[in-house]
PyMOL Python script that loads the backbone (N, CA, C, O; Angstrom):
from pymol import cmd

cmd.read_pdbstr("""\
ATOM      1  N   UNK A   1      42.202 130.272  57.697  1.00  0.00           N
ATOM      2  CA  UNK A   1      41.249 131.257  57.221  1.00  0.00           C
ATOM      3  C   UNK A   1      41.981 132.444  56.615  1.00  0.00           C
ATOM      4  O   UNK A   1      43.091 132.829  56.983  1.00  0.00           O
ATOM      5  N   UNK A   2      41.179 133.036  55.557  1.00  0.00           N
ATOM      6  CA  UNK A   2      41.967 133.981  54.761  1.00  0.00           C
ATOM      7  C   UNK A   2      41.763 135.561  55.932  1.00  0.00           C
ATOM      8  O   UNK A   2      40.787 135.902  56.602  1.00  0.00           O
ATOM      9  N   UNK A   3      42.865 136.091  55.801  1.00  0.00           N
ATOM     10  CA  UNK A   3      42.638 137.517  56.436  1.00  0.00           C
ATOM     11  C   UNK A   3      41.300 138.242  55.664  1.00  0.00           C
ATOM     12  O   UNK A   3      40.724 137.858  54.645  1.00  0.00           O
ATOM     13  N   UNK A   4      40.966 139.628  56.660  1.00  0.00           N
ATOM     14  CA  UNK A   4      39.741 139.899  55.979  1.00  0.00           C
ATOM     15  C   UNK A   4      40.206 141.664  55.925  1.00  0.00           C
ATOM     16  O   UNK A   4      40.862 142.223  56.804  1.00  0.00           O
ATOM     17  N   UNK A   5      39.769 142.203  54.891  1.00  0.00           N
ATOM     18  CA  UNK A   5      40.466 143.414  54.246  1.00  0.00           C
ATOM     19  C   UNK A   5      39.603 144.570  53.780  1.00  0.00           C
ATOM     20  O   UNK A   5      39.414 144.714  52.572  1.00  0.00           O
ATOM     21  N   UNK A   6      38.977 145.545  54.809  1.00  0.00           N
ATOM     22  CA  UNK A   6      38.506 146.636  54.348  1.00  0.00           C
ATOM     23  C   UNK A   6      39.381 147.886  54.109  1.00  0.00           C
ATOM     24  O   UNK A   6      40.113 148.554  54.840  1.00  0.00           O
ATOM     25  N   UNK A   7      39.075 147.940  52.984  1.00  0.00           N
ATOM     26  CA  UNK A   7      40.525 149.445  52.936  1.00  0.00           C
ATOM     27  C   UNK A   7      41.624 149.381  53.308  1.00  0.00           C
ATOM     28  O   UNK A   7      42.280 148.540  52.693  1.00  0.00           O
ATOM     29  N   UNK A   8      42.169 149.930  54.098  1.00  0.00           N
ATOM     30  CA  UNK A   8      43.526 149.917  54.494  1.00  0.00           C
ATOM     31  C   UNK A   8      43.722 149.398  55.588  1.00  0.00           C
ATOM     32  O   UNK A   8      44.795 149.663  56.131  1.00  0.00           O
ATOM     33  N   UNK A   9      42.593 148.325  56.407  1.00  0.00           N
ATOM     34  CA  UNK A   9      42.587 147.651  57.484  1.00  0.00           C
ATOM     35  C   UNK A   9      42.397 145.803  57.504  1.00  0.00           C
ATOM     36  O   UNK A   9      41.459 145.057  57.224  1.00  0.00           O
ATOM     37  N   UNK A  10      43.725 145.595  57.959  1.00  0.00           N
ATOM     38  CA  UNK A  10      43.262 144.048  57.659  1.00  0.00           C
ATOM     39  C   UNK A  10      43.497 143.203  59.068  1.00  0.00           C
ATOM     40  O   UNK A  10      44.479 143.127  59.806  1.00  0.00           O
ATOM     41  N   UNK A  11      41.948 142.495  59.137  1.00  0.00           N
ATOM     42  CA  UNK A  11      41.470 141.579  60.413  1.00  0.00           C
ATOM     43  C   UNK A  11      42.372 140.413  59.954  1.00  0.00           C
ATOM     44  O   UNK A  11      42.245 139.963  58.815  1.00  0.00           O
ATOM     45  N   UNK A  12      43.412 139.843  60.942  1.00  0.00           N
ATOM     46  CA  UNK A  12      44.012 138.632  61.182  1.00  0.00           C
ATOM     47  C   UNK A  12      43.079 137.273  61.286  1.00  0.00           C
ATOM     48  O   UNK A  12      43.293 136.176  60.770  1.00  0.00           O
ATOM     49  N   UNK A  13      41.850 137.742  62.210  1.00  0.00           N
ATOM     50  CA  UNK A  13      40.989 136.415  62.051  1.00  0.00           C
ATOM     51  C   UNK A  13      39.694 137.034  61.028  1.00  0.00           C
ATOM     52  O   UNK A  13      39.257 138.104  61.451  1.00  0.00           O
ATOM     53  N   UNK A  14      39.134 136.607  59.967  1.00  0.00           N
ATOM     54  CA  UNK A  14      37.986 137.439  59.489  1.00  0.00           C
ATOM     55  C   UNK A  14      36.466 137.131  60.122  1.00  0.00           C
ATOM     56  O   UNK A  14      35.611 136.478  59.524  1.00  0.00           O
ATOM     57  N   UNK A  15      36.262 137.851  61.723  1.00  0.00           N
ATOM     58  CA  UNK A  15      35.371 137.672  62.410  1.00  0.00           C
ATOM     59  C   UNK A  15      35.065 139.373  62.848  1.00  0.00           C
ATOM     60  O   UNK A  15      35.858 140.185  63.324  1.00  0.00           O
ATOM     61  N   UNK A  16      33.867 139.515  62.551  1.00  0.00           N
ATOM     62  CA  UNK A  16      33.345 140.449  62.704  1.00  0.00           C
ATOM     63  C   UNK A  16      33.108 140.394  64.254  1.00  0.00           C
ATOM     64  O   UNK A  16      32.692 139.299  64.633  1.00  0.00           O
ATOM     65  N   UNK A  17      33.250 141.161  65.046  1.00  0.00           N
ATOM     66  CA  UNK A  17      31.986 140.888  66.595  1.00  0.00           C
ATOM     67  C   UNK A  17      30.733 141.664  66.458  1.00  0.00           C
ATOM     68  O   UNK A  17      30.889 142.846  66.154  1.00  0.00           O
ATOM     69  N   UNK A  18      29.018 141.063  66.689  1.00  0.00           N
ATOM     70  CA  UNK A  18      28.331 141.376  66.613  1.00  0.00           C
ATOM     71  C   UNK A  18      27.915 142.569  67.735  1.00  0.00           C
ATOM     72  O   UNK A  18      28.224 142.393  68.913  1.00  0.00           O
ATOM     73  N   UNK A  19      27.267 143.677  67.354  1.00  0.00           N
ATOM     74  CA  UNK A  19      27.046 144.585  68.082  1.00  0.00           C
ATOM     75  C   UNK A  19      25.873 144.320  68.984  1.00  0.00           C
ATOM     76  O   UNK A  19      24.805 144.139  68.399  1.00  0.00           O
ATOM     77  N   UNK A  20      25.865 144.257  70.412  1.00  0.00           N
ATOM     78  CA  UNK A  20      24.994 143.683  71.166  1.00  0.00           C
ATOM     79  C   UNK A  20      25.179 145.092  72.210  1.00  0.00           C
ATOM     80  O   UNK A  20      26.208 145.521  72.731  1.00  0.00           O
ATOM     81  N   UNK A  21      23.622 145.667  72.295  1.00  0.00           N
ATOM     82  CA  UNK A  21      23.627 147.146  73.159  1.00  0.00           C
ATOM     83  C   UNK A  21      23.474 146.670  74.855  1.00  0.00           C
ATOM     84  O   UNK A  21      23.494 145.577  75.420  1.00  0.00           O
ATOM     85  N   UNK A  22      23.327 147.982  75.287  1.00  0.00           N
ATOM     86  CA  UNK A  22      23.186 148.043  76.649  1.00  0.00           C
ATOM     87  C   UNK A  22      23.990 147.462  77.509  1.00  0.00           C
ATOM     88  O   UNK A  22      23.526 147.004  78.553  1.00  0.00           O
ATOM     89  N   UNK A  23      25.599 147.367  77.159  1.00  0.00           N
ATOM     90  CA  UNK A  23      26.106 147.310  78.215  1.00  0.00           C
ATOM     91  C   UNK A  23      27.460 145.926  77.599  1.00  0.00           C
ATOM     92  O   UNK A  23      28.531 145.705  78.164  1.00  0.00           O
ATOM     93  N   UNK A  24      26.913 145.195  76.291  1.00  0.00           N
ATOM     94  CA  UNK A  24      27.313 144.071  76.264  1.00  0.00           C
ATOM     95  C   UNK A  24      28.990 144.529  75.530  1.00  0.00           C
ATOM     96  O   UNK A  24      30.157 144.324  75.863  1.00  0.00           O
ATOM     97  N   UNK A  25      28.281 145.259  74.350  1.00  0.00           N
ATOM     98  CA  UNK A  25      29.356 145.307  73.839  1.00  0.00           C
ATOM     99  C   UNK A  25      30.058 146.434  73.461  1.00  0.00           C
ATOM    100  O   UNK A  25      29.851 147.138  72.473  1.00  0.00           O
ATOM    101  N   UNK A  26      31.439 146.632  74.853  1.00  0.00           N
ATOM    102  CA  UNK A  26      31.562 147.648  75.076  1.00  0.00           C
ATOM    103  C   UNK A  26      33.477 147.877  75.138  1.00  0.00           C
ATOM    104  O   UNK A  26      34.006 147.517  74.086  1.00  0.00           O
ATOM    105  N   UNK A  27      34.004 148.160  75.712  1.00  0.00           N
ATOM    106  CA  UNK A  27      35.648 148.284  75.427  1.00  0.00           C
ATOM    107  C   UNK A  27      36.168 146.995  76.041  1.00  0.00           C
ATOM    108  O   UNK A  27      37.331 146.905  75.649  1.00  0.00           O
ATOM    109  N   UNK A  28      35.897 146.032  76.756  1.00  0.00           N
ATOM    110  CA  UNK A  28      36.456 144.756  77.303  1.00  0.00           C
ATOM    111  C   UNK A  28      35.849 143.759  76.256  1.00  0.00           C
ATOM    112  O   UNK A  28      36.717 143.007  75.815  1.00  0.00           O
ATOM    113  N   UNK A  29      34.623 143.548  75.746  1.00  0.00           N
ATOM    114  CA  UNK A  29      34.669 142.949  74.751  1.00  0.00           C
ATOM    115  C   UNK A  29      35.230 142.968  73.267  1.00  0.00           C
ATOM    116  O   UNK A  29      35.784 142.043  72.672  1.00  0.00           O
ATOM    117  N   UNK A  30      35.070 143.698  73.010  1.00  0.00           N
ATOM    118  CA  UNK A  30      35.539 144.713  71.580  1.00  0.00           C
ATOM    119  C   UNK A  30      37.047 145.001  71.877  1.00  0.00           C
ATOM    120  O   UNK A  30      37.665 145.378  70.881  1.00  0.00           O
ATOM    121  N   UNK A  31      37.664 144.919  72.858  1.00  0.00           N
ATOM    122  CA  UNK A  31      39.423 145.664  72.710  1.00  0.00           C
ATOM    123  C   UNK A  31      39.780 143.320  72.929  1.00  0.00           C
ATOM    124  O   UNK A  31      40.751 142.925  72.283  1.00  0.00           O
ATOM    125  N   UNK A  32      39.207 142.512  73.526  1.00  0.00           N
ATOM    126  CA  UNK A  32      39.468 141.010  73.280  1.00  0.00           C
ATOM    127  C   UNK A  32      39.273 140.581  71.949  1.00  0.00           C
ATOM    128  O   UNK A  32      40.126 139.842  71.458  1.00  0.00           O
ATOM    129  N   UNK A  33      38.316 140.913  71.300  1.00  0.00           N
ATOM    130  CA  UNK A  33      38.101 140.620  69.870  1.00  0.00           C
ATOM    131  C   UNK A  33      39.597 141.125  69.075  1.00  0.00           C
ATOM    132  O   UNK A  33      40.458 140.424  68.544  1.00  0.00           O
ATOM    133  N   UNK A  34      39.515 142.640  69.231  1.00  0.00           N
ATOM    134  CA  UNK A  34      40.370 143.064  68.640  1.00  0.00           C
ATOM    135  C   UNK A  34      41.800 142.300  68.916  1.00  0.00           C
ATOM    136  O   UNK A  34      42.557 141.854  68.055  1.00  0.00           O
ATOM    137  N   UNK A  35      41.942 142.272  70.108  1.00  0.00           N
ATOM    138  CA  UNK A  35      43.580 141.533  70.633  1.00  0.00           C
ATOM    139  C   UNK A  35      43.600 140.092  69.716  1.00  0.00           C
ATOM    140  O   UNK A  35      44.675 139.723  69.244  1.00  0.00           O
ATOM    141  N   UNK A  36      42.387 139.316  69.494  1.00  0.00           N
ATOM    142  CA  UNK A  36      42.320 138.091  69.107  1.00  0.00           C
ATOM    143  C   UNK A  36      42.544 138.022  67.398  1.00  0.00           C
ATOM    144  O   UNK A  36      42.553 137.045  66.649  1.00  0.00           O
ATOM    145  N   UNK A  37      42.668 139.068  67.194  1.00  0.00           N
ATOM    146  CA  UNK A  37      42.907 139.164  65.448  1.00  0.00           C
ATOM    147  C   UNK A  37      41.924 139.831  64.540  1.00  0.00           C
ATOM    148  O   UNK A  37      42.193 140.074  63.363  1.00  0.00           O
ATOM    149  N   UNK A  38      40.423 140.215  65.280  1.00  0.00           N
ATOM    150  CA  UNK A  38      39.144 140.386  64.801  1.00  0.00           C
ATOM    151  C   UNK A  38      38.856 141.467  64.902  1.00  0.00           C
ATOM    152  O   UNK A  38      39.773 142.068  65.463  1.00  0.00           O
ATOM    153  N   UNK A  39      37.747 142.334  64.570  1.00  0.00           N
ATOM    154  CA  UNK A  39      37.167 143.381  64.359  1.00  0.00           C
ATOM    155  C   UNK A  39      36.094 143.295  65.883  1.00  0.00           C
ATOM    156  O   UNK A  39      35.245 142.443  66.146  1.00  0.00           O
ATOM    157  N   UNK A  40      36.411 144.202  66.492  1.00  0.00           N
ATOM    158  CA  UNK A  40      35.536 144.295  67.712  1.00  0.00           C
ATOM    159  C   UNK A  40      34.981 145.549  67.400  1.00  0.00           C
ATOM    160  O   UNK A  40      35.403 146.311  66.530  1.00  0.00           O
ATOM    161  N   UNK A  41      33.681 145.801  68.405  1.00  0.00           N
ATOM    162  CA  UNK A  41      32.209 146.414  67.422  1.00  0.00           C
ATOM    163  C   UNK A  41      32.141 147.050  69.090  1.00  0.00           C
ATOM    164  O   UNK A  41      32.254 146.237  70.007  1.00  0.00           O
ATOM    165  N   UNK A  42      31.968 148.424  69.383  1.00  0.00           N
ATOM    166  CA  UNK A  42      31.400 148.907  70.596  1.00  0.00           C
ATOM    167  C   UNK A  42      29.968 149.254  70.543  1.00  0.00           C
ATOM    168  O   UNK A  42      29.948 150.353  69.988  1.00  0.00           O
ATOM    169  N   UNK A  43      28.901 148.947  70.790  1.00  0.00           N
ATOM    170  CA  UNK A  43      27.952 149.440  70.261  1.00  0.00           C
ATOM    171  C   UNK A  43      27.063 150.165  71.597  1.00  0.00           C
ATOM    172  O   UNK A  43      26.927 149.821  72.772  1.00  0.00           O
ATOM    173  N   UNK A  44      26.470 151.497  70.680  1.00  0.00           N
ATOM    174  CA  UNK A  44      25.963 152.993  71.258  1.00  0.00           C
ATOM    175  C   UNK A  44      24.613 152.453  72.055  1.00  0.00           C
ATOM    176  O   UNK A  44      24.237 152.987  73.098  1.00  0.00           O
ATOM    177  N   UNK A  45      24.054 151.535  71.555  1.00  0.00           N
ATOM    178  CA  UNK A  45      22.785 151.814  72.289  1.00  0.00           C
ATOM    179  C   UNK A  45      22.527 151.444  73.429  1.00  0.00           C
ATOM    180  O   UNK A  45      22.347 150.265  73.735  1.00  0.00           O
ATOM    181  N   UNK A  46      22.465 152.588  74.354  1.00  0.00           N
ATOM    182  CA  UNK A  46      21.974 152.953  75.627  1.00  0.00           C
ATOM    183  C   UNK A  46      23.514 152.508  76.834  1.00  0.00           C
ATOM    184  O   UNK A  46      23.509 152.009  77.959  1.00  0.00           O
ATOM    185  N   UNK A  47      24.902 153.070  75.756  1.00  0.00           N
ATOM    186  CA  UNK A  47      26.344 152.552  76.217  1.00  0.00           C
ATOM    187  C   UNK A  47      26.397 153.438  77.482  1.00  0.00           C
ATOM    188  O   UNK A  47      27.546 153.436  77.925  1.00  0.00           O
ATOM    189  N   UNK A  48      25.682 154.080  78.106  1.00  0.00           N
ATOM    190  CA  UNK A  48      25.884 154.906  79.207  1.00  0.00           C
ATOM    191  C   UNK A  48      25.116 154.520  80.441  1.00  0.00           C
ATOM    192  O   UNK A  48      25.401 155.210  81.420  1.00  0.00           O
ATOM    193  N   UNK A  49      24.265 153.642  80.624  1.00  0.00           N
ATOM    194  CA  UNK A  49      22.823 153.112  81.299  1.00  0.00           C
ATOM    195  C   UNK A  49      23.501 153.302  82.552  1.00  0.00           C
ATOM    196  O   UNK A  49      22.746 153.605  83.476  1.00  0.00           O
ATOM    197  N   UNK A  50      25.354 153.156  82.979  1.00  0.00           N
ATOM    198  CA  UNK A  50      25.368 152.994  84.358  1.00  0.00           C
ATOM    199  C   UNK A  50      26.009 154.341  84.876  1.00  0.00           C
ATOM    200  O   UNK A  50      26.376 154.517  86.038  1.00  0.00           O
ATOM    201  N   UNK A  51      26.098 155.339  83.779  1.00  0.00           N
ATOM    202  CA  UNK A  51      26.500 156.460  84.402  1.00  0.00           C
ATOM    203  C   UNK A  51      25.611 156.988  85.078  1.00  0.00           C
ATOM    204  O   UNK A  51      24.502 156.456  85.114  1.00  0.00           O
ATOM    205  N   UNK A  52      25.957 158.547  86.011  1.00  0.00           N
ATOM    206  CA  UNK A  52      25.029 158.763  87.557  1.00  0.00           C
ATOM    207  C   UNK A  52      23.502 159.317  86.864  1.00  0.00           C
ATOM    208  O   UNK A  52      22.397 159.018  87.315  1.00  0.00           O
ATOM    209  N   UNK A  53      23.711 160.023  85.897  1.00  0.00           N
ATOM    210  CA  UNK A  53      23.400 160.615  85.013  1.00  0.00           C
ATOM    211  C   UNK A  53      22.137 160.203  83.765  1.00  0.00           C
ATOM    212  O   UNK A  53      21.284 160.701  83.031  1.00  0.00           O
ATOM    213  N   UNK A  54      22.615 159.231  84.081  1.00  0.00           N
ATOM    214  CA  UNK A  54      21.701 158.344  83.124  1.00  0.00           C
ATOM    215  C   UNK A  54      20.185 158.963  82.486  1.00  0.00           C
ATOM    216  O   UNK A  54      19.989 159.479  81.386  1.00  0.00           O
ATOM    217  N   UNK A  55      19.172 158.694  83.654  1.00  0.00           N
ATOM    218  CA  UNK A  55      18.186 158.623  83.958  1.00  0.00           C
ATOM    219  C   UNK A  55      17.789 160.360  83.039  1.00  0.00           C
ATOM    220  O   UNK A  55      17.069 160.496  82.050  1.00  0.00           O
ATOM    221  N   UNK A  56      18.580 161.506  83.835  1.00  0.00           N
ATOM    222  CA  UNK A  56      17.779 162.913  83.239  1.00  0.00           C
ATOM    223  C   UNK A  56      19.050 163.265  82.124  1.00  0.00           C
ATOM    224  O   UNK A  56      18.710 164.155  81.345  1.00  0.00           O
ATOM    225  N   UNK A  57      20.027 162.901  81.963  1.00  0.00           N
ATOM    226  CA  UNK A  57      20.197 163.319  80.980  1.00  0.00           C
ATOM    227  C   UNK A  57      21.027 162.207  80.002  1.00  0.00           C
ATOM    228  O   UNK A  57      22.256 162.184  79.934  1.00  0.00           O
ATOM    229  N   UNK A  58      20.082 161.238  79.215  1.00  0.00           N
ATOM    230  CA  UNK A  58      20.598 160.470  78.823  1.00  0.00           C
ATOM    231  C   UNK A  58      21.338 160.455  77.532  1.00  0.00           C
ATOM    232  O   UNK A  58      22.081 159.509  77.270  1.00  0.00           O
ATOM    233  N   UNK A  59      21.138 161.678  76.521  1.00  0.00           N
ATOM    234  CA  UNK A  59      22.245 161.582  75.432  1.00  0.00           C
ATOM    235  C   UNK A  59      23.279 161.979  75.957  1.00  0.00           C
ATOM    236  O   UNK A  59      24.202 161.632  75.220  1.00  0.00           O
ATOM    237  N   UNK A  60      23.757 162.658  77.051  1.00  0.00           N
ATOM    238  CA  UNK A  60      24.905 163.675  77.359  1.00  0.00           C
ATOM    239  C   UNK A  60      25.591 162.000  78.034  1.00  0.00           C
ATOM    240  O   UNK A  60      26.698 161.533  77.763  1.00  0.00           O
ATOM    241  N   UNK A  61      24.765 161.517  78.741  1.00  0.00           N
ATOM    242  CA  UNK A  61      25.795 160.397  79.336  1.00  0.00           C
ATOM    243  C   UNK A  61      25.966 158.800  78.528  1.00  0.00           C
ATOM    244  O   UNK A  61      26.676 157.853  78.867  1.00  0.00           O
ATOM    245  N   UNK A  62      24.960 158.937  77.268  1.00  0.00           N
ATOM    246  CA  UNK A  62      25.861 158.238  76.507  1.00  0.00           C
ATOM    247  C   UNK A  62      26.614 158.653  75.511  1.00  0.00           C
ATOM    248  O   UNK A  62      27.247 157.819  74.863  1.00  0.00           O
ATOM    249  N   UNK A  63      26.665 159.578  75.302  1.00  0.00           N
ATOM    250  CA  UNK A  63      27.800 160.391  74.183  1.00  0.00           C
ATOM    251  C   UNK A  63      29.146 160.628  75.310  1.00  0.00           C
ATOM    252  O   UNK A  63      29.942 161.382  74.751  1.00  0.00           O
ATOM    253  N   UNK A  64      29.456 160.387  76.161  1.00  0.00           N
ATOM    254  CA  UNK A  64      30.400 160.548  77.222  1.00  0.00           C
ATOM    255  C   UNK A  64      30.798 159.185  77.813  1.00  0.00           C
ATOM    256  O   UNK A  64      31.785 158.964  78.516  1.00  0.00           O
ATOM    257  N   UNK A  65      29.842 158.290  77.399  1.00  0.00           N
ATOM    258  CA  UNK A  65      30.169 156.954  78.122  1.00  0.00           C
ATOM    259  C   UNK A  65      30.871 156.192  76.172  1.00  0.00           C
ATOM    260  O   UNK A  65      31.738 155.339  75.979  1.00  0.00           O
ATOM    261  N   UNK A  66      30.102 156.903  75.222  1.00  0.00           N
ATOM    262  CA  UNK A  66      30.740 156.228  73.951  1.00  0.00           C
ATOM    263  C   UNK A  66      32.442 156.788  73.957  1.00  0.00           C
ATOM    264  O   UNK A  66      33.457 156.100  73.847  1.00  0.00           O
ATOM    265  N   UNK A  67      32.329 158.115  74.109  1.00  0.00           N
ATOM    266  CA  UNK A  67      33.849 158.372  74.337  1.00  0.00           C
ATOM    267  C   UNK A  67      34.911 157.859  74.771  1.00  0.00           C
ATOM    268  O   UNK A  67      36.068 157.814  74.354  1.00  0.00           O
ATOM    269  N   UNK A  68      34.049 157.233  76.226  1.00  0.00           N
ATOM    270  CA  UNK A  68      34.776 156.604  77.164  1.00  0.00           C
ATOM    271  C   UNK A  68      35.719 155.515  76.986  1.00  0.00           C
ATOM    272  O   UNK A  68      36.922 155.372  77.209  1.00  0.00           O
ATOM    273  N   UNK A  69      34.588 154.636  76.411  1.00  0.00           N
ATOM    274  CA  UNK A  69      34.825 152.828  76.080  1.00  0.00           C
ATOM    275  C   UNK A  69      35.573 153.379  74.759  1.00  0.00           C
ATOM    276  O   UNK A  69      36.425 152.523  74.520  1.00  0.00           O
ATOM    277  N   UNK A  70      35.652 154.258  73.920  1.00  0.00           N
ATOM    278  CA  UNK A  70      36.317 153.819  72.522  1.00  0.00           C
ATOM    279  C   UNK A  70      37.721 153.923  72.864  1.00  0.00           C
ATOM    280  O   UNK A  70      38.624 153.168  72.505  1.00  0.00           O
ATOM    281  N   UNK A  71      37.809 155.138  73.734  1.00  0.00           N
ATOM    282  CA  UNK A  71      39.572 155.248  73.890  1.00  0.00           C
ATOM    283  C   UNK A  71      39.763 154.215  74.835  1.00  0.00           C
ATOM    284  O   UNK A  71      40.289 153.172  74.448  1.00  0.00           O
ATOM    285  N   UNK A  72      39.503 154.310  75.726  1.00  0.00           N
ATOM    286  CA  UNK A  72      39.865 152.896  76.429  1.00  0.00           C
ATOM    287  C   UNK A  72      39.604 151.467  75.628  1.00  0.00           C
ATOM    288  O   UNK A  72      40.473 150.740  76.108  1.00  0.00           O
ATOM    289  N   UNK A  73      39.049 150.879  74.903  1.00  0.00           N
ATOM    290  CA  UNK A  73      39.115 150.195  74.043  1.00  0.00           C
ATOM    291  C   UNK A  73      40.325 149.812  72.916  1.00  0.00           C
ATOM    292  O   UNK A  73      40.590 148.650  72.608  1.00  0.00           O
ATOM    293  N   UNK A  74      41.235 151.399  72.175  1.00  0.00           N
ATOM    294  CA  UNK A  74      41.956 151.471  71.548  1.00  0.00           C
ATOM    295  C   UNK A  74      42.874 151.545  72.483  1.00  0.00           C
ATOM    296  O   UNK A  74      43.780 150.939  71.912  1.00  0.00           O
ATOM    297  N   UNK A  75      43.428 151.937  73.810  1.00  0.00           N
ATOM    298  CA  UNK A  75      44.285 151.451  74.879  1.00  0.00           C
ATOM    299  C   UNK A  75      44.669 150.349  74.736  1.00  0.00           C
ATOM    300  O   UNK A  75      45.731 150.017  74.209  1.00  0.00           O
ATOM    301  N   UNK A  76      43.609 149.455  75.323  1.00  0.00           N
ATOM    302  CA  UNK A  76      43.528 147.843  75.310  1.00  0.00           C
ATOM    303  C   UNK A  76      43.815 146.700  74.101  1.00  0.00           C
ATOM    304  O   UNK A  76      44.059 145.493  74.107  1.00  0.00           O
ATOM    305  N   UNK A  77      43.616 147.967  72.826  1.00  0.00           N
ATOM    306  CA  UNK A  77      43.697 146.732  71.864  1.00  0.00           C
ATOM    307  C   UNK A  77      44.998 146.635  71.525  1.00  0.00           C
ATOM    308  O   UNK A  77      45.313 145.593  70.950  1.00  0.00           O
ATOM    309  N   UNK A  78      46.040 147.624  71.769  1.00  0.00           N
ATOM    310  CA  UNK A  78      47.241 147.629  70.971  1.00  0.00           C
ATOM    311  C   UNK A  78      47.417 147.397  69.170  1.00  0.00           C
ATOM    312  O   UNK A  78      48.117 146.712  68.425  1.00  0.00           O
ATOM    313  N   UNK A  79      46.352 148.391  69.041  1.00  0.00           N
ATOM    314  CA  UNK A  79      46.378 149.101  67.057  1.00  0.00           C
ATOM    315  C   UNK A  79      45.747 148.012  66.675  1.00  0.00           C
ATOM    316  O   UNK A  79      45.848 147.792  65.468  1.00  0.00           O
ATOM    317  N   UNK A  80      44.901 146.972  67.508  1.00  0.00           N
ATOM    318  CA  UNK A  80      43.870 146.033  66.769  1.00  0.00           C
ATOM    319  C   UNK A  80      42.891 147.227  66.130  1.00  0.00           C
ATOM    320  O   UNK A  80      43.094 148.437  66.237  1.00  0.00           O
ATOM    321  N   UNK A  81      41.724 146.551  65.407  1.00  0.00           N
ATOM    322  CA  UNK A  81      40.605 147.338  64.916  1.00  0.00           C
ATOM    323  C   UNK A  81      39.151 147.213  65.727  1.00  0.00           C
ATOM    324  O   UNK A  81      38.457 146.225  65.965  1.00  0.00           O
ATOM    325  N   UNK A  82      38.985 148.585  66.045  1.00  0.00           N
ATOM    326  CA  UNK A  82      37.980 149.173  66.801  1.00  0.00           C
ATOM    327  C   UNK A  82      36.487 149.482  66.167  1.00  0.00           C
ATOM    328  O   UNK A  82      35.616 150.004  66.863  1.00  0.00           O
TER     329      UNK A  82
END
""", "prot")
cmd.dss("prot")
cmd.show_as("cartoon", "prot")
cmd.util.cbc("prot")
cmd.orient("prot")
């Protein structure tokens, strides 16, 4: 398979990972994609559901839980694409 090439970033396998919310696709899926050659996808919606927080203040704990998973994600991938 041909590499896949946005801008100045090029996927080793040209596989997108689909963005699947609430929990699925988050820095352990998305930093494996990435390790595997591919473009791994963290996706926002409702990425915080298990913080304590959740419930009353839910943008503050998913804007803190997106933070979370991206750097830890770019940890894990070793300069794959995030």
């Amino acid at each position: 398979m041909k590499e896949l090439v946005i801008g100045n970033l090029i996927a080793k396998v040209p596989v997108i990972q689909g963005g699947m919310g609430i929990g699925v696709s988050r820095s352990s899926l998305a930093s494996a994609v990435s390790n595997a050659g591919g473009i791994g996808i963290i996706s926002g919606v409702n990425i915080g559901y298990d913080e304590d927080d959740f419930e009353n203040n839910t943008l503050e704990a998913n804007l803190r839980a997106l933070k979370k998973h991206l750097k830890i994600a770019k940890e894990k991938s070793n300069n794959g694409i995030i």
